[in-house]
N, C-alpha and C positions, 0 to 999 in steps of 0.2 A: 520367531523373531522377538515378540514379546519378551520371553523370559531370557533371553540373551540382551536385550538392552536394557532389562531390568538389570541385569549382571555388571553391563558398563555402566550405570547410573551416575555413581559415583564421577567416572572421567566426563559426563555431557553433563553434569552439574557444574561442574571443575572448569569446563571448556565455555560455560554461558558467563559464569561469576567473573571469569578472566576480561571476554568481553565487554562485559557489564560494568568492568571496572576503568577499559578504557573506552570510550567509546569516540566513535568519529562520525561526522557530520558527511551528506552525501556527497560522493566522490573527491572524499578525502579518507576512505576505508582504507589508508595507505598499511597501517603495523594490524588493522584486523585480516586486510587480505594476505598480508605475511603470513601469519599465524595461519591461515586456512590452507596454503598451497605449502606451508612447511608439514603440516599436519597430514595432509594427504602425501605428499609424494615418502611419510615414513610409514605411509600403510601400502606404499606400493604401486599408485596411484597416477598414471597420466593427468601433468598438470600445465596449463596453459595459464599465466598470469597477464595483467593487463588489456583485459576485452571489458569494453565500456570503460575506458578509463583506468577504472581501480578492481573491475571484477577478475574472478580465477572462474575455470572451468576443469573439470578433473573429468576423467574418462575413464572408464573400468569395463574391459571386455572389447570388442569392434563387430564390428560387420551390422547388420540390421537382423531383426527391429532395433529401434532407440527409444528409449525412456527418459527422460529427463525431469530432475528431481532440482525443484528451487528454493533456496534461502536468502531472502535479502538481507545487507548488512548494515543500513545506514542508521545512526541514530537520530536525535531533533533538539532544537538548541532549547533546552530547557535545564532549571537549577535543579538537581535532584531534591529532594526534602522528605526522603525516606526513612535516612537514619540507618542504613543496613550495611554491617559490617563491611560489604564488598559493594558499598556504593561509588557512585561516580567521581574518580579523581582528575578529571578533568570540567576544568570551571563552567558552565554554561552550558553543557551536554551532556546529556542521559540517555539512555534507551528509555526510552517513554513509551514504548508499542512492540515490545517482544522481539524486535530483531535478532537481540542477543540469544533468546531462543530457540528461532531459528535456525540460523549457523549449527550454534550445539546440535541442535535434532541431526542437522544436515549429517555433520562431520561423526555424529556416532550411528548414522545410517550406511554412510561410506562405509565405515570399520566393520561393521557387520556383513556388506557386501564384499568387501574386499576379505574376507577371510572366510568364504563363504564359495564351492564348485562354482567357478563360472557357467554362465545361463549361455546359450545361444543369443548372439545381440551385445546390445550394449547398453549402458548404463551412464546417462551423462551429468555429471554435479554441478548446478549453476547456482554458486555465491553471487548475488547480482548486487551493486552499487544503488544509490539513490532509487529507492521505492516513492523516498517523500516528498519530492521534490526534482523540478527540471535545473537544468544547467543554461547558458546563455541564449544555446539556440534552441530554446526550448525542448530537449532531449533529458526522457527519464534512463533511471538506469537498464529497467529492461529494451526500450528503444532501443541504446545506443549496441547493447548486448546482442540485439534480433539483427541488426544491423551490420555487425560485425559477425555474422555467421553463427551465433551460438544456437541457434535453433534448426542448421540445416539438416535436414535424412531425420528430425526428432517426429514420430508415428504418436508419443503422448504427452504429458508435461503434469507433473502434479506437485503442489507448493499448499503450504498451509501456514496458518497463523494462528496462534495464541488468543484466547480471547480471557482478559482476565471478568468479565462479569457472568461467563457463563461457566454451569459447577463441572468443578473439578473433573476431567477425565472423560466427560462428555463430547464424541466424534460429530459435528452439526455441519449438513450441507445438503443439497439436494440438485438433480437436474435443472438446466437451464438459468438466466440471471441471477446471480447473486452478490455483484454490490455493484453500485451506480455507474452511468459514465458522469464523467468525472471534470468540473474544468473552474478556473478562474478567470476573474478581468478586473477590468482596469479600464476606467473612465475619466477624465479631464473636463470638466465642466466649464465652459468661458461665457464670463460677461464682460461687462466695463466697473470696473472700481471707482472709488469715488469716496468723498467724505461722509460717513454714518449717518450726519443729520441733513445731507442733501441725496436721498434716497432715487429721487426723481429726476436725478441725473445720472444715473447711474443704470447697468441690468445685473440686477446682485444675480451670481453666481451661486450664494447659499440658500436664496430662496428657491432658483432654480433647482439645486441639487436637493433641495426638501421634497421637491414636487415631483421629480424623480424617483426618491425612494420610497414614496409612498404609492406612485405608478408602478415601481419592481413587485408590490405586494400584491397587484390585481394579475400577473403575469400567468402562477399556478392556478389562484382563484378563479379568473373568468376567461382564460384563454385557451388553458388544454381543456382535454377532457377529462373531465373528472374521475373517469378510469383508470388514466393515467399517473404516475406518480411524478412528480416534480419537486425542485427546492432552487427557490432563489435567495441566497443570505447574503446583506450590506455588511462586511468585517471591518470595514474601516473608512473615516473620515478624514479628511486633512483639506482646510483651507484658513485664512485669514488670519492677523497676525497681531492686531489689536484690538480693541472692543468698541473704537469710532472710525473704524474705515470699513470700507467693504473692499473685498479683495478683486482680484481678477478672474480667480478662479478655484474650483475644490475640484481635491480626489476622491474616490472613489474607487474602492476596492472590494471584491466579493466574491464566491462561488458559486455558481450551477451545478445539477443534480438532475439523474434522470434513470431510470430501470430502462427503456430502449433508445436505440443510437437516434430514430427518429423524433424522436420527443425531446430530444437532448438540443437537434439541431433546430425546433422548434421555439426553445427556451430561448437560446444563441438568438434567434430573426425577434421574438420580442420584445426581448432586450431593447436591442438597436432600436424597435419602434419606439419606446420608450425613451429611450436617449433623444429620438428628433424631437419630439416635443418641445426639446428647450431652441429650436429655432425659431418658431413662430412666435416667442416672446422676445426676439432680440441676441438670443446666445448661441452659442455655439457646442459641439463636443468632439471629443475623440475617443474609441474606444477599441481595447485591446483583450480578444482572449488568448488563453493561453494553457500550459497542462491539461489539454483535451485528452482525457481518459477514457477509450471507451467501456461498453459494461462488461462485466465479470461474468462469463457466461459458462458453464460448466455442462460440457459437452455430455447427452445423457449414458449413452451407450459406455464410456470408459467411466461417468461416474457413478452407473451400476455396477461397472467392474470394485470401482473402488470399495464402493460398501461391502460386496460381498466381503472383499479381503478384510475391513474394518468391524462385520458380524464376527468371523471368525476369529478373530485378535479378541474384540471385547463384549462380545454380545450385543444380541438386538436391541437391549435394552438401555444403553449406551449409544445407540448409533442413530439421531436423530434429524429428523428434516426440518431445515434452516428458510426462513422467510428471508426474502432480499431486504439488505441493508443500503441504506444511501452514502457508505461512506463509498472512497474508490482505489482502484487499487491498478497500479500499471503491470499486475503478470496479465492482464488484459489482452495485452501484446504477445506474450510468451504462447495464452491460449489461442490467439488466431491464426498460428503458425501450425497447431496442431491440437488433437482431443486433448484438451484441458480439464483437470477438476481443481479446486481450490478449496479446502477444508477449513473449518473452524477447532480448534483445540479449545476445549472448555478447560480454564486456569484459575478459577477465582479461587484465593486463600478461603478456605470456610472458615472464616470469623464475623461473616456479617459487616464488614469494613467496605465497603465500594474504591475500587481501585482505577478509575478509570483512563482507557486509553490518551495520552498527549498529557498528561496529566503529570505533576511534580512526586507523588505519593504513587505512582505506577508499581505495580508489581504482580507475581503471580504464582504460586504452587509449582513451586519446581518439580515436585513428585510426577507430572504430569509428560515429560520432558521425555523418559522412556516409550510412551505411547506412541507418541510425534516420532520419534524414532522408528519404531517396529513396524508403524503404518507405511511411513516412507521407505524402509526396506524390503519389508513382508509384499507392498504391490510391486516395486520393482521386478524382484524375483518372481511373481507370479503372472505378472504381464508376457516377461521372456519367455517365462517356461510353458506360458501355454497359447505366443504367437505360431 
């Protein structure tokens, strides 16, 4: 499968830069998911459009076992400032995190299965909407995806990501955890307002939310256990509106972080401890989380299957084991439906330039693109053929 995707190279370069050039924000992958089910249904391809929204599912083969191969497609509202031929022609949106990579891998792993004896079983493609982010009721794209039956009768599910700071060609994952659960909130601070220089009539709201955020920092420090891994991060402020009033109230906005689901829901009760506090000085709060992601946890038994398939593609010495990350990721979801493994694709351009993920200047070694490919076809086929 390697040397057969090294073959298409060219068309999964062709198919990422296409992407790359339009990109669309979550679940508004309206003209990428075109492209994806016009693509597969000219490889022949059972195709289902419109699950989760904006997602396609393609289908190659039937009956059981099932495999199920994920790409997510969403990009993130950022200005590109790469400078690259086939940068983003739509204003305020980039692929800032490989998605576009993705897709590509996906749709030249379909072509290679698809023209390839069918296996006993089947083989299911999930382009999935919104990885980055939820929708109003708070549903990501895989949710809404799992929701909608995209995971029924599936025995495994394997999806990977690009990772532009690790080198070039580099396969990196390992059993059990590996990236955080996942979640944000949203707090409202209330006091009583009042004029600047009548302090003492007033329950400032900013002092409050000071005393708060410096409470969020003892949360990791002296509440878990230090064995534990945790992250509580303040991303944003908003209150008051001139510089002699005190307002009624500040926002507060942040994330939580966590390698198990118990320590996550630990962080979540802290929290709130922290928030009362601002009663007994006279205030009040409200607090909302929300995009609860649980961890990335990569079932071990299919993702020994997987290395093996990944030694054999590229050698041992290429195929390394990955410490958990605190970023998060919703095929979370995708994995509790069935053995899941979730890979890393080492992408960095080697020119010593740091590229990093969410970032304006994002990018990565396309050369790398046939790998993610082969991997995702090469286990496919090996999974069937030797249920």
């Amino acid at each position: 499968m390697l040397k057969r995707a090294q073959a298409i190279a060219d068309h999964i370069i062709a198919w990422r830069r296409q992407i790359h050039q339009h990109p669309e924000l979550a679940f508004q992958e309206v003209e990428t998911a075109r492209l994806v089910a016009q693509t597969l249904q000219d490889m022949g391809i059972e195709v289902k459009t419109g699950v989760g929204k904006t997602g396609v599912i393609g289908r190659l083969g039937s009956g059981t076992p099932v495999i199920a191969l994920r790409a997510d497609m969403d990009a993130l509202p950022l200005t590109e400032a790469t400078g690259l031929p086939f940068a983003s022609q739509t204003p305020g949106v980039m692929h800032a995190c490989g998605h576009d990579a993705h897709v590509a891998c996906l749709l030249g792993a379909a072509q290679l299965l698809s023209q390839t004896p069918p296996p006993r079983g089947q083989v299911r493609f999930l382009f999935q909407p919104a990885e980055e982010t939820v929708d109003q009721e708070e549903q990501s794209g895989a949710m809404r995806m799992v929701a909608e039956g995209a995971m029924e009768g599936v025995n495994a599910v394997l999806g990977l990501h690009v990772f532009s700071t690790a080198p070039a060609g580099q396969l990196l994952f390992s059993p059990g955890p590996q990236m955080a659960a996942a979640g944000l909130f949203e707090a409202h601070i209330y006091g009583r307002g009042g004029h600047g220089a009548m302090p003492h009539l007033t329950v400032d709201p900013i002092v409050l939310a000071a005393q708060v955020i410096m409470g969020l920092q003892t949360v990791v420090s002296r509440r878990l256990d230090p064995i534990n891994s945790g992250v509580v991060t303040v991303g944003t402020i908003h209150g008051g509106s001139k510089d002699n009033i005190i307002p009624e109230s500040v926002e507060l906005t942040g994330t939580i972080r966590a390698l198990d689901d118990r320590t996550y829901r630990q962080i979540k009760q802290e929290v709130t401890h922290v928030l009362e506090t601002v009663r007994p000085l006279g205030g009040d709060f409200e607090l909302h989380f929300s995009a609860n992601y649980p961890v990335t946890f990569n079932d071990p038994a299919f993702t020994g299957f997987v290395r093996s398939v990944a030694i054999d593609l590229l050698g041992e010495e290429a195929v390394l084991p990955a410490a958990p990350v605190m970023g998060g990721e919703d095929f979370s979801f995708l994995a509790q439906q069935a053995a899941g493994c979730f890979v890393r694709l080492g992408a960095a351009i080697p020119d010593g330039i740091l590229r990093n993920h969410h970032d304006p200047h994002f990018d990565i070694d396309e050369q790398v693109l046939p790998i993610g490919t082969a991997l995702l076809a090469e286990t496919a086929l090996r999974y069937l053929n030797q249920q």
